[in-house]
C-alpha positions in Angstrom: 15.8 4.1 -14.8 13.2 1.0 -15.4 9.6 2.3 -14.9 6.4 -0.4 -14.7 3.1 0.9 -14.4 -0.3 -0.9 -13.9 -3.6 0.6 -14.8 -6.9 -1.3 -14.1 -8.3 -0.9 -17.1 -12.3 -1.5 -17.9 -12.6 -2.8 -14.4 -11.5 -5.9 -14.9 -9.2 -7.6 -12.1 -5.4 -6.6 -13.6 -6.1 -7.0 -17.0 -3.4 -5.1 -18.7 -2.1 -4.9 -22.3 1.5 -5.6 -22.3 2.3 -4.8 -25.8 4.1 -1.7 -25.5 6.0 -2.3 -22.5 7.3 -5.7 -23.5 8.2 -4.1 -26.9 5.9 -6.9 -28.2 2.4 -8.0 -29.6 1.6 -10.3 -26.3 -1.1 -9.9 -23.8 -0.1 -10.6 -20.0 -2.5 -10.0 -16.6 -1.2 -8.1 -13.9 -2.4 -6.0 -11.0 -2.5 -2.5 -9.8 -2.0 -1.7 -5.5 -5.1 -3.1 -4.3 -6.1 0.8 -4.0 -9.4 0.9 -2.5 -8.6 -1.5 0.4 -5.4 0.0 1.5 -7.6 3.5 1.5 -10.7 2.0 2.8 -8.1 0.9 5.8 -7.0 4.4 7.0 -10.0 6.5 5.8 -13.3 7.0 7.7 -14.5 6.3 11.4 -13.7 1.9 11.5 -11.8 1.2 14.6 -8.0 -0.1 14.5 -6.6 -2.7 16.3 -2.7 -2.2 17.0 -0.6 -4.7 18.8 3.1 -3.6 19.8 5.7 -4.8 22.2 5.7 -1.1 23.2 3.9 1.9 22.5 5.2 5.7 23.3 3.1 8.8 22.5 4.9 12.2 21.6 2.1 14.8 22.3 3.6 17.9 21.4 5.1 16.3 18.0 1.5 14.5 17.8 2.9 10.9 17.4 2.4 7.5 18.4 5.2 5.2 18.0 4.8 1.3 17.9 7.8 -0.8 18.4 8.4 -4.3 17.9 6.2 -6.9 16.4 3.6 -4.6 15.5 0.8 -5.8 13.8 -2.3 -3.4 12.9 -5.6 -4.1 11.2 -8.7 -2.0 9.8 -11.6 -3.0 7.8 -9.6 -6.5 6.6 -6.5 -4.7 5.6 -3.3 -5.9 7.7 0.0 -3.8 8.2 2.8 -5.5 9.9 6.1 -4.0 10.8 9.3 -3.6 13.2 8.3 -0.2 14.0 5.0 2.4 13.0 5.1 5.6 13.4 1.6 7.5 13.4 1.7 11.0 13.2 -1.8 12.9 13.8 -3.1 16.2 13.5 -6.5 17.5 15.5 -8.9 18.8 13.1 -12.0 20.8 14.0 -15.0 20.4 13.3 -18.2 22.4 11.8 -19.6 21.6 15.6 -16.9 23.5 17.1 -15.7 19.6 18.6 -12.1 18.1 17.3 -11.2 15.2 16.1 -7.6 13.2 15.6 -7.1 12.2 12.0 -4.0 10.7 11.3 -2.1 12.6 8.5 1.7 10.0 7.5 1.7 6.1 8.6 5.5 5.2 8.0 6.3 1.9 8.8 9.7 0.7 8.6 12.2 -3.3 9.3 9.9 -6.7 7.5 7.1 -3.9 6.1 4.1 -6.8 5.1 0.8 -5.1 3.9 -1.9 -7.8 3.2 -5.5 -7.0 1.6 -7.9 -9.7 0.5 -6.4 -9.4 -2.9 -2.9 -8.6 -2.6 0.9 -9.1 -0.1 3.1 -6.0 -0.7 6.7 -6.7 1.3 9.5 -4.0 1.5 11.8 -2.3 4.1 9.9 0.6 4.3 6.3 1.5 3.8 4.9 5.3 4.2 1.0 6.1 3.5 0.4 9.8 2.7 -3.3 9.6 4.1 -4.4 13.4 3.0 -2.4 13.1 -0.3 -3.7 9.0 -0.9 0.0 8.1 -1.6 1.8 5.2 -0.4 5.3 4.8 -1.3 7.1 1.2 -0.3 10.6 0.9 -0.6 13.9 -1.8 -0.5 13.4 -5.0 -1.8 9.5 -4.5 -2.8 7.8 -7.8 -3.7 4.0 -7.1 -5.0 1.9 -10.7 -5.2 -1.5 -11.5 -6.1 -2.3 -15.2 -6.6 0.5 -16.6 -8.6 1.5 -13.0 -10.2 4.6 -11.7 -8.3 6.2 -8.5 -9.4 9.6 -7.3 -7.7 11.4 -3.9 -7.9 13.1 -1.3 -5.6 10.4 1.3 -5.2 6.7 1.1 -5.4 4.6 4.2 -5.6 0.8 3.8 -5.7 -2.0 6.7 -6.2 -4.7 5.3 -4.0 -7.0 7.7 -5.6 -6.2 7.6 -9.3 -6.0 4.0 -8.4 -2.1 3.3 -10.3 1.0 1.9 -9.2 4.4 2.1 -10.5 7.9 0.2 -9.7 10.7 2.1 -10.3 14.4 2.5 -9.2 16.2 0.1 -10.9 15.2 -3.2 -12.9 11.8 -4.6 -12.4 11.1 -8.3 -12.4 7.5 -9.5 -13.1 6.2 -13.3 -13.5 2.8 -12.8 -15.1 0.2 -15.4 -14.6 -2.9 -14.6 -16.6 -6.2 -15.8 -15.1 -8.2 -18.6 -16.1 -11.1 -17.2 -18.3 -14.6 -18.9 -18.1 -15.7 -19.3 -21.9 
């Protein structure tokens, strides 16, 4: 089993020592999940706008389902899918007064996820909101700018703020960033 893993490291924009992975002396840049977007996008009180060719809700199993052409977007971030599936839970507050938070996104058929930064593609994209996972999966394609890395299964910490591709082999075409010296 191949495993690739990106780490931001001193904050600056996919800057990542190669060495050890490549086996070699070189330096390359790549990129990590664009972390805090993708969280930004389904933490806090923002509104989201959701555009489906139908919409069912399952109350008693506290989903939404989305079907067809579905296309959502909060604070800048884009999802867009064959089918979402939003599952919820009502949480109470200190007030006494509840609240809907949404607890698993999983979006599954032309998964695209685009932040400012980055385009993630796969078959299947699920976003662990409480646990600040997301998991994308079949035929994954990461790209930022000219950088594109490709693999079967992408897992990102949105908290910890790393990624990593794994099942099978991982193809990456690194193109480091022009510095300004």
């Amino acid at each position: 089993m191949t495993k690739w893993t990106w780490l931001r490291e001193f904050g600056l924009p996919g800057s990542i020592c190669l060495a050890m992975a490549m086996g070699g002396g070189g330096e390359a840049l790549s990129q990590t999940v664009d972390a805090a977007a993708i969280a930004g996008a389904v933490k806090g009180q923002q509104n989201v706008n959701v555009e489906a060719d139908s919409m069912e809700v399952l109350e008693a199993e506290k989903k939404a389902v989305f079907t067809g052409n579905v296309s959502a977007e909060r604070t800048g971030t884009k999802l867009n899918s064959d089918l979402m599936v939003v599952n919820y839970a009502e949480v109470v507050q200190a007030d006494g007064s509840k609240r809907t938070d949404v607890t698993i996104i999983d979006a599954k058929g032309n998964v695209q996820i685009t932040t400012a930064r980055q385009i993630i593609t796969g078959d299947r994209a699920v976003l662990d909101v409480a646990g600040n996972l997301l998991t994308v999966t079949g035929n994954v394609v990461v790209k930022e700018g000219d950088t594109v890395v490709r693999g079967a299964k992408l897992t990102a910490d949105l908290k910890a703020k790393t990624s990593s591709m794994t099942g099978g082999r991982v193809q990456g075409s690194f193109m480091p960033k022009a510095s300004s010296n």
